[in-house]
C-alpha positions in Angstrom: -10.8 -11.0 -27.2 -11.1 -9.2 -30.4 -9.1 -6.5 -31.7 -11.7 -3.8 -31.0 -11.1 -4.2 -27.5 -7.2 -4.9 -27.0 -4.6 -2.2 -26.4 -3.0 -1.9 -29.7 1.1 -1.5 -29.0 2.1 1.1 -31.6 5.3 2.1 -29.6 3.2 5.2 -29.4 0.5 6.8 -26.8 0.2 4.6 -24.2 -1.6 5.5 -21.2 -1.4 5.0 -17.6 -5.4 3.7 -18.2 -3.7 1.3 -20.5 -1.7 0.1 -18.6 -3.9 -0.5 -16.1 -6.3 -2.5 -18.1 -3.5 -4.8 -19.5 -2.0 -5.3 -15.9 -6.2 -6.4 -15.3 -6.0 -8.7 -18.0 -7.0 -6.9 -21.3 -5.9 -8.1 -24.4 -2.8 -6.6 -26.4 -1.8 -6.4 -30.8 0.5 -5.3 -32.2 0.1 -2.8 -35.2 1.7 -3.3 -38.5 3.2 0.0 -39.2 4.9 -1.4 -36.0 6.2 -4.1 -37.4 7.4 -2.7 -40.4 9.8 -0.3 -38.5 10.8 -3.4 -36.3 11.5 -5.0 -39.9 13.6 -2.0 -40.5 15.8 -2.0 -37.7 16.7 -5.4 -37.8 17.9 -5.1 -41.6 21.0 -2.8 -39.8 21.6 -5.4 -37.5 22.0 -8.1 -39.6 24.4 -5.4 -42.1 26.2 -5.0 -39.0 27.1 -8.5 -38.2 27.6 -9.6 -42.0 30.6 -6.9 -42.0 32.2 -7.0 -38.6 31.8 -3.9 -37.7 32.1 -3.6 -33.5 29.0 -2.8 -32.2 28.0 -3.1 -28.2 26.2 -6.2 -26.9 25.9 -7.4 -30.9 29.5 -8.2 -31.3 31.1 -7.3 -28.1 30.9 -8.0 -24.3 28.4 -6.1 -22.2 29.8 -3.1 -19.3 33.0 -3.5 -18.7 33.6 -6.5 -20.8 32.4 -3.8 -24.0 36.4 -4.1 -25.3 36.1 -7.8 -25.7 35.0 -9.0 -29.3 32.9 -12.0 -29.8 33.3 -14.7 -32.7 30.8 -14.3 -35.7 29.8 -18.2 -34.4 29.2 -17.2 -30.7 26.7 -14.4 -31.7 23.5 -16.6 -30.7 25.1 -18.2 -27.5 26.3 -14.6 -26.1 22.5 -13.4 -26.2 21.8 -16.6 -24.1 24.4 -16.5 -21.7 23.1 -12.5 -20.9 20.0 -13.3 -19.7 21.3 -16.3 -18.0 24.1 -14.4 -16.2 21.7 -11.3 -15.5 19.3 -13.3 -14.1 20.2 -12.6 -10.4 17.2 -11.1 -8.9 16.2 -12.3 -5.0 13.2 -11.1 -3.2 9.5 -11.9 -3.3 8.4 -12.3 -6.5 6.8 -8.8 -8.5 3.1 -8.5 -8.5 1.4 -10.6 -11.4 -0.4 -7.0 -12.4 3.3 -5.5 -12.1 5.1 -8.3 -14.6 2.3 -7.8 -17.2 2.9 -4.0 -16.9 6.7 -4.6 -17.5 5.9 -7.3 -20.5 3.3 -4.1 -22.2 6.0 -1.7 -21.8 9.2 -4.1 -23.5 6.5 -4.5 -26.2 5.9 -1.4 -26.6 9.7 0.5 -26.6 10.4 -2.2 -29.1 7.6 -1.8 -31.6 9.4 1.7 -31.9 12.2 -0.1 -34.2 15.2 1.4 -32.7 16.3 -1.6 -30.9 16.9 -3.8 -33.6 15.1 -6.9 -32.5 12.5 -9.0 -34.7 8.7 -8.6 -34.9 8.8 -12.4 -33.5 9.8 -11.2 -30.5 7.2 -8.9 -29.6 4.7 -11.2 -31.2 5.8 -13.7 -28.0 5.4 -11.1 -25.8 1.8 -10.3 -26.3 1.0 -14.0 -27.0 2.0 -14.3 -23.2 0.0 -11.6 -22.0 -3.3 -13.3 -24.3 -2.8 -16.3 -23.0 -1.9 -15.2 -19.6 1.6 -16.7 -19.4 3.1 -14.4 -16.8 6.8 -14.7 -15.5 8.0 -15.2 -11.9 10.2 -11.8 -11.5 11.9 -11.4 -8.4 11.5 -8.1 -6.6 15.0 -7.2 -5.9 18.0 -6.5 -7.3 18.0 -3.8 -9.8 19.7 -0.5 -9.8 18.1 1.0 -11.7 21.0 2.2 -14.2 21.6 0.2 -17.1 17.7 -0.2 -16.5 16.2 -3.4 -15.1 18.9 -5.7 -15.8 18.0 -8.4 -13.4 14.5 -8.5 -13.0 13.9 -8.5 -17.0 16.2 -11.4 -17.8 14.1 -13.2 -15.2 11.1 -12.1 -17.8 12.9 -12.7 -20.7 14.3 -16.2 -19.7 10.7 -17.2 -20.1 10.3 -16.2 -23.8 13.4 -19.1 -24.5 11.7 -22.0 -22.9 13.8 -21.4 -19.4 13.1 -19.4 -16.0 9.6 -20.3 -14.2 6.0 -18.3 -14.9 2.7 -18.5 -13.6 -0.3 -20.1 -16.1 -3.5 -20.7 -14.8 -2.8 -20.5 -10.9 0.0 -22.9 -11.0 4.0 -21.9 -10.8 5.8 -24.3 -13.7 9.1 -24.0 -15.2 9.0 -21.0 -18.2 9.0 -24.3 -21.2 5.8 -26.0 -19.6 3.8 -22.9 -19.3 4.3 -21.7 -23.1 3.8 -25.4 -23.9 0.6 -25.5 -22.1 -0.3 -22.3 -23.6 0.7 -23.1 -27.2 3.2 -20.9 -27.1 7.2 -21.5 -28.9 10.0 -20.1 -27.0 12.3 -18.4 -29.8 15.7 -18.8 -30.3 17.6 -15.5 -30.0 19.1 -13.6 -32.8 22.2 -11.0 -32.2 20.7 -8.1 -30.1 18.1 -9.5 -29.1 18.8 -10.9 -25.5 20.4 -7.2 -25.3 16.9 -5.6 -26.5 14.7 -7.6 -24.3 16.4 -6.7 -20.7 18.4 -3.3 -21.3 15.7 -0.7 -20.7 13.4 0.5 -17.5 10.8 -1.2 -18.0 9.7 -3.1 -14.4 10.3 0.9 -12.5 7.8 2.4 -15.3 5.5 -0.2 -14.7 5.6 -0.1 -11.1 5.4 3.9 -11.6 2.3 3.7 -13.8 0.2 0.9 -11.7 1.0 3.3 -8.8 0.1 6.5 -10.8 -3.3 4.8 -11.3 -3.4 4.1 -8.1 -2.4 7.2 -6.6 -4.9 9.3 -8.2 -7.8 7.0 -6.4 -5.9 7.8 -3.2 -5.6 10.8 -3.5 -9.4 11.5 -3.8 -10.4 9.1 -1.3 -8.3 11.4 0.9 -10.6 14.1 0.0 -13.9 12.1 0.6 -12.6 10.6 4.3 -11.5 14.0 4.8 -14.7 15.5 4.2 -16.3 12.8 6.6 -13.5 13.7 9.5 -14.8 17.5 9.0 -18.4 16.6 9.5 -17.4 14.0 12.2 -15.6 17.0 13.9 -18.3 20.0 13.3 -15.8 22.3 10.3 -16.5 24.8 8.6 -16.0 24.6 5.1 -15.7 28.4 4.4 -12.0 27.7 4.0 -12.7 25.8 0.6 -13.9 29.2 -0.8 -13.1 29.4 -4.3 -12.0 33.1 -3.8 -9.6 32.2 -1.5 -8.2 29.3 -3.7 -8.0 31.9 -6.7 -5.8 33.7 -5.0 -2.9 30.5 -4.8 -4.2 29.0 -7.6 -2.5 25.5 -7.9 -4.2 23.2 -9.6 -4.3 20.5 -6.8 -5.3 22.8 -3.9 -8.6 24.3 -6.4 -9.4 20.9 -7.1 -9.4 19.6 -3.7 -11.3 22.9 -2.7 -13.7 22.4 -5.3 -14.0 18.3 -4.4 -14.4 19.0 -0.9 -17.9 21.6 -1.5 -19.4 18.7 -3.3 -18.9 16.2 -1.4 -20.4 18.9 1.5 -23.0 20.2 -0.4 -26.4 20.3 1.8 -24.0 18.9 5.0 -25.9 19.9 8.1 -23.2 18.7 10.5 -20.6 21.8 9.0 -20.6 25.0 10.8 -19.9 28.9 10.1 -17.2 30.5 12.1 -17.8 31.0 15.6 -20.5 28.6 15.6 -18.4 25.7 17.1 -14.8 27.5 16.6 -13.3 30.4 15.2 -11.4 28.4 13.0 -10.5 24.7 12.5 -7.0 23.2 13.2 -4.6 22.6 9.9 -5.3 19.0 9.4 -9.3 20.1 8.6 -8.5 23.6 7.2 -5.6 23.2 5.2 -6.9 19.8 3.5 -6.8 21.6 0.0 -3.5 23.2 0.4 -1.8 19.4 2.0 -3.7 17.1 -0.8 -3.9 19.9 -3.4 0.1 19.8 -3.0 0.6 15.8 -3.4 -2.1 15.7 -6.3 0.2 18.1 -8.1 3.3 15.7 -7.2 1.0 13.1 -9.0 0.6 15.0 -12.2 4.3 15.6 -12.6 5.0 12.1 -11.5 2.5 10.8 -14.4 3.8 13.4 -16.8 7.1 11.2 -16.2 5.9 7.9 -16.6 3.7 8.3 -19.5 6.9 10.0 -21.5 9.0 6.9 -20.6 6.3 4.4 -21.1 6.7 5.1 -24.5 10.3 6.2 -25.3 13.1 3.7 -26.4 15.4 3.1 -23.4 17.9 0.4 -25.2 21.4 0.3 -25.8 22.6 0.8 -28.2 20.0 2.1 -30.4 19.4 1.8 -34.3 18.5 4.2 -36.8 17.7 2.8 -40.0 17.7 5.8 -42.0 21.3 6.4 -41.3 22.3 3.0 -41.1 24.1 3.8 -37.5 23.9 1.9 -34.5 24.6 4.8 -31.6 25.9 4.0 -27.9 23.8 6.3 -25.6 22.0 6.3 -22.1 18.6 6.0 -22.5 18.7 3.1 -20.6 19.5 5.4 -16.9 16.5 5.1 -14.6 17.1 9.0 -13.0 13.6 10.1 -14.7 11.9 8.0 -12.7 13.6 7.8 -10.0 12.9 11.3 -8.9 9.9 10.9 -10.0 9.0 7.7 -7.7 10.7 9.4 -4.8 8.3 12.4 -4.9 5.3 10.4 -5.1 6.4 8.5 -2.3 6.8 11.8 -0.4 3.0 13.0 -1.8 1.3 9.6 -0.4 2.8 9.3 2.9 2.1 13.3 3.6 -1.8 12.2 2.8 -1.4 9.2 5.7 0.2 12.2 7.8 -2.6 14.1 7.9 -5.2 11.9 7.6 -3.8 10.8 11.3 -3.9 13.9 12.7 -7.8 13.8 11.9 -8.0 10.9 13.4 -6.5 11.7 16.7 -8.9 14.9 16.2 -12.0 12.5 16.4 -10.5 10.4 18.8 -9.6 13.0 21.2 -13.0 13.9 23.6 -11.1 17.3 24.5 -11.1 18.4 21.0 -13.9 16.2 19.2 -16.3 17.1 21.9 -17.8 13.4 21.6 -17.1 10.1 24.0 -13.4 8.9 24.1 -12.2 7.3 21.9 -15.6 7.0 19.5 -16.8 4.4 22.3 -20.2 4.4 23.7 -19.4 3.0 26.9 -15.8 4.2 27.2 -13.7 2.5 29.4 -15.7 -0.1 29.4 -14.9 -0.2 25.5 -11.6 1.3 24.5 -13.2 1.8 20.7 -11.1 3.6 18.0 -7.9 3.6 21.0 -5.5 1.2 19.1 -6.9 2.2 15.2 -5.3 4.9 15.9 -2.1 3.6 17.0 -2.0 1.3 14.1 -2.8 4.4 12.1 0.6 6.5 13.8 2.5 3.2 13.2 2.1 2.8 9.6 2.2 6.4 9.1 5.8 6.3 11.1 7.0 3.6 8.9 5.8 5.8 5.1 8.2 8.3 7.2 11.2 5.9 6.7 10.0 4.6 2.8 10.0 8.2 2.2 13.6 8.5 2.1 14.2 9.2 -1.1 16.6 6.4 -2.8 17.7 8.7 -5.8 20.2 10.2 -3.9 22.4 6.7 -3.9 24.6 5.2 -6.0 27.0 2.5 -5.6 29.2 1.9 -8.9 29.3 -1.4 -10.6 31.1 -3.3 -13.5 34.5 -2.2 -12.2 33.2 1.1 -12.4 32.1 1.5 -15.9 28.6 2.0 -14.4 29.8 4.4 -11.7 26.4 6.2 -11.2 23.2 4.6 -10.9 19.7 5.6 -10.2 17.8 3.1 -7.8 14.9 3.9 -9.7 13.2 0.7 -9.0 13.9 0.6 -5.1 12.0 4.1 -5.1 9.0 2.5 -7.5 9.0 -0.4 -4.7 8.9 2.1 -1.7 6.1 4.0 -2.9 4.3 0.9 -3.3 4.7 0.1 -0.2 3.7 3.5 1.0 0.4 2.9 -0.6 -0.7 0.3 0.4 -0.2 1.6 4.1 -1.9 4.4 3.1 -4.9 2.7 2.2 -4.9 1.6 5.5 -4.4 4.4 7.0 -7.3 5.7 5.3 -9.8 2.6 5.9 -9.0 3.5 9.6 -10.2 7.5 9.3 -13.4 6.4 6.8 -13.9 4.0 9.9 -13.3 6.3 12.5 -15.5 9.1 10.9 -18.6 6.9 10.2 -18.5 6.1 13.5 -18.4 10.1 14.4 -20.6 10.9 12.5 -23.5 8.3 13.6 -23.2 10.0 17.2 -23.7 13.1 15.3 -27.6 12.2 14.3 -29.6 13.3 13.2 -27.7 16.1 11.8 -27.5 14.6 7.9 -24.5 14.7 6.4 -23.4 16.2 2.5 -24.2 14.6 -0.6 -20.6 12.8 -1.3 -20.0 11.7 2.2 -24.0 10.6 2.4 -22.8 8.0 -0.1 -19.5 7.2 1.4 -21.1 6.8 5.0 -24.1 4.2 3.5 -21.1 2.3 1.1 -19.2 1.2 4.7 -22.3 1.1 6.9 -23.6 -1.4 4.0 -19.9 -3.5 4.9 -19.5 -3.0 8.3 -21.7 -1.9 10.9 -21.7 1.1 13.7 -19.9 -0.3 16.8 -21.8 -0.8 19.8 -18.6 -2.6 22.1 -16.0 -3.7 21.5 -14.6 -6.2 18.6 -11.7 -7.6 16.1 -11.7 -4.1 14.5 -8.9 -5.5 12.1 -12.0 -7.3 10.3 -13.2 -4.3 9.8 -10.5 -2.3 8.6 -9.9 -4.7 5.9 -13.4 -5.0 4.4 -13.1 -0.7 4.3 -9.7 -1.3 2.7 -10.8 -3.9 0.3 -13.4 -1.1 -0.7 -11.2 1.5 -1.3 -8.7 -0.9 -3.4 -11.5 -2.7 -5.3 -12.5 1.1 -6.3 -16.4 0.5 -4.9 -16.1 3.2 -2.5 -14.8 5.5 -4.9 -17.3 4.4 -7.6 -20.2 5.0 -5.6 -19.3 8.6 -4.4 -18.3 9.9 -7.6 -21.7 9.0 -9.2 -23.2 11.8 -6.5 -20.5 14.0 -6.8 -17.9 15.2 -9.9 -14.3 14.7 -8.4 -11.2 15.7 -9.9 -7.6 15.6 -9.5 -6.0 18.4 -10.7 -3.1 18.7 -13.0 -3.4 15.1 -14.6 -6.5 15.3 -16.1 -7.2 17.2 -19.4 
């Protein structure tokens, strides 16, 4: 892949769009300027070495152990028995797409040439993301505090020859996959072992893949949404502009503004009174319930794009001073709030797209056969999609839980508050992906609606969403494996073809995060 189409690490600029393509597989380089300020920064570590001077993790201990100094002759060997000792994770391993994140964003805090490390280094880095050299990181067992500590020596054993990585479909001890990639592991220098793993790197990653995601999500909401209205006969007078201008957050106009188009032309909406005076809250409020979590999305992607490219090492080195300065940057609270709240926006979108569910479901207030089956009781149709629905919904109650608020101290209590940044990243993954369930079932549930609807026709953004699923799975008759078809909906949404197709009808937009 040439330059002209790789993501060029600056230590400046990067994007959550950035990220996303290097976590598909684009191609990364570094940029000179870069490397001269990586150049510049190492000069003061080497000064600092050559004349004794105590500096943390160069010629000290690490935590508690900070007192302790370290012979001149053990520099090397203390870099290598840090990621060796920190390499404690347990869990399922991280998500391929999540590690390469992680490896972008290391690249990336260290091209800023504060954290004294060589242009080597991050040349190794990217090497492995060409070449696809991606370590095994296991999921569990960071706070969050002194940033990733365990999961990114588990990355970082793989750039010395040790640890275990993934190269070309096959798991193989961290040596054997740069060797079959022609790749060199590197022998640390002072700092270096410190540079690689002290930072938050694996809860940014996670934060930005999910930011990405998110926004999808949270327009998919809209267009399922807009199906379950026409399913149920709504009346989209409630998406008024007027009204909207009169609360104007940017999430509930955009989602006011979404839901029009994808209505515009709909003949299966009503005017008040037609059908119903008004529609219950999980129809009418939709702008004012996803308008809220889309503006949770634009402050959560505020966060992460900040911190994908700030330096969050310890200690850190400015070259123009000549000083090597013992800070915090390293603490994971940023996005750890940040990760709780979007955890809290994405499972409040499963809520309601429940509710609409149950709406369609429901004969006393859908007006159409029970459960969505033609022959019900004979058939029990959408009957248990809907439980499946309430049960994953139930269990984004408990992710939700925000993990911020804990902290347990460590390193005999030299790192007495800590941020569980990552354990929040990881719940709101989770809660994603059982949202995208959830929402499979209501696009499901809706297509179904609205086919017992004909021939009313429905608007010109759910005209595309309905022919997109009918294309994958067709109207049900009696009775089948309706897990088959949940997946191939969900599949759709995740792949981004549902999403694709829609938007080329109709202009969506998200709110807050877009310019």
């Amino acid at each position: 892949m040439g330059d002209e189409n790789a993501v060029r690490v600056t230590g400046e600029g990067l994007t959550v769009e950035d990220m996303a393509r290097v976590a598909a597989g684009a191609g990364v380089c570094l940029d000179e300027r870069a490397r001269e300020r990586m150049e510049a920064s190492r000069q003061v570590v080497i000064r600092a070495v050559e004349e004794g001077r105590p500096v943390y993790g160069v010629t000290t201990g690490f935590g508690r152990l900070a007192q302790v100094s370290v012979s001149r002759s053990d520099l090397a060997r203390l870099q290598e028995n840090l990621l060796a000792s920190h390499a404690v994770g347990v869990g399922d391993p991280l998500p391929p797409e999540v590690v390469r994140g992680a490896m972008l964003l290391r690249a990336n805090t260290l091209a800023k040439g504060h954290s004294g490390a060589r242009a080597v280094v991050v040349d190794l880095l990217l090497g492995m993301l060409n070449r696809d050299v991606v370590p095994i990181v296991p999921s569990k067992g960071s706070l969050g505090a002194s940033g990733d500590l365990a999961p990114l020596a588990h990355l970082s054993l793989v750039l010395t020859g040790k640890g275990e990585a993934w190269y070309e479909g096959r798991r193989m001890p961290g040596g054997e996959a740069l060797a079959s990639a022609g790749l060199e592991p590197l022998a640390l220098e002072p700092k270096e072992g410190l540079a690689l793993i002290n930072g938050t790197q694996v809860m940014t990653a996670l934060g930005a893949l999910l930011c990405d995601r998110a926004r999808r999500l949270s327009l998919l909401a809209d267009i399922t949404g807009a199906m379950s209205l026409e399913a149920l006969r709504g009346i989209p007078s409630a998406f008024d502009p007027r009204l909207h201008r009169l609360r104007p957050h940017p999430g509930q106009m955009a989602t006011a503004r979404n839901l029009l188009g994808l209505l515009e032309g709909s003949q299966l909406t009503t005017r008040s009174g037609e059908v119903r005076v008004q529609d219950p809250y999980s129809l009418r409020c939709i702008p004012q319930v996803h308008g809220a979590s889309k503006d949770a999305l634009a402050y959560a992607r505020r966060v992460v794009e900040v911190e994908m490219n700030s330096v969050t090492d310890n200690p850190l080195v400015f070259p123009g001073e000549e000083e090597v300065i013992s800070g915090g940057n390293f603490h994971g609270q940023p996005v750890a709030l940040a990760m709780d709240f979007l955890g809290i926006a994405l499972a409040e979108l499963g809520s309601i797209s429940e509710r609409r569910v149950e709406q369609m479901l429901n004969p006393a207030l859908s007006g159409l056969p029970a459960f969505l089956a033609p022959e019900s009781g004979l058939n029990s149709g959408f009957m248990i999609a809907q439980y499946t629905a309430a049960a994953l919904v139930s269990e984004n109650k408990v992710l939700a839980g925000p993990a911020s608020i804990d902290s347990i101290p460590t390193s005999a209590n030299q790192e007495d508050h800590v941020s569980m940044g990552t354990i929040a990243a990881r719940k709101a993954w989770e809660i994603a992906g059982n949202l995208e369930a959830v929402l499979a079932i209501e696009g499901l549930a809706a297509c179904q609606a609205m086919d017992m609807r004909r021939p009313l026709a429905p608007g010109a953004g759910t005209r595309e969403s309905r022919r997109v699923l009918r294309e994958g799975v067709p109207f049900m008759e009696r009775d089948r494996e309706l897990h088959r078809d949940i997946e191939t909906v969900r599949v759709m949404m995740a792949s981004g073809s549902l999403f694709a197709a829609v938007e080329a009808a109709v202009d969506l937009e998200c709110g807050g995060d877009e310019e």
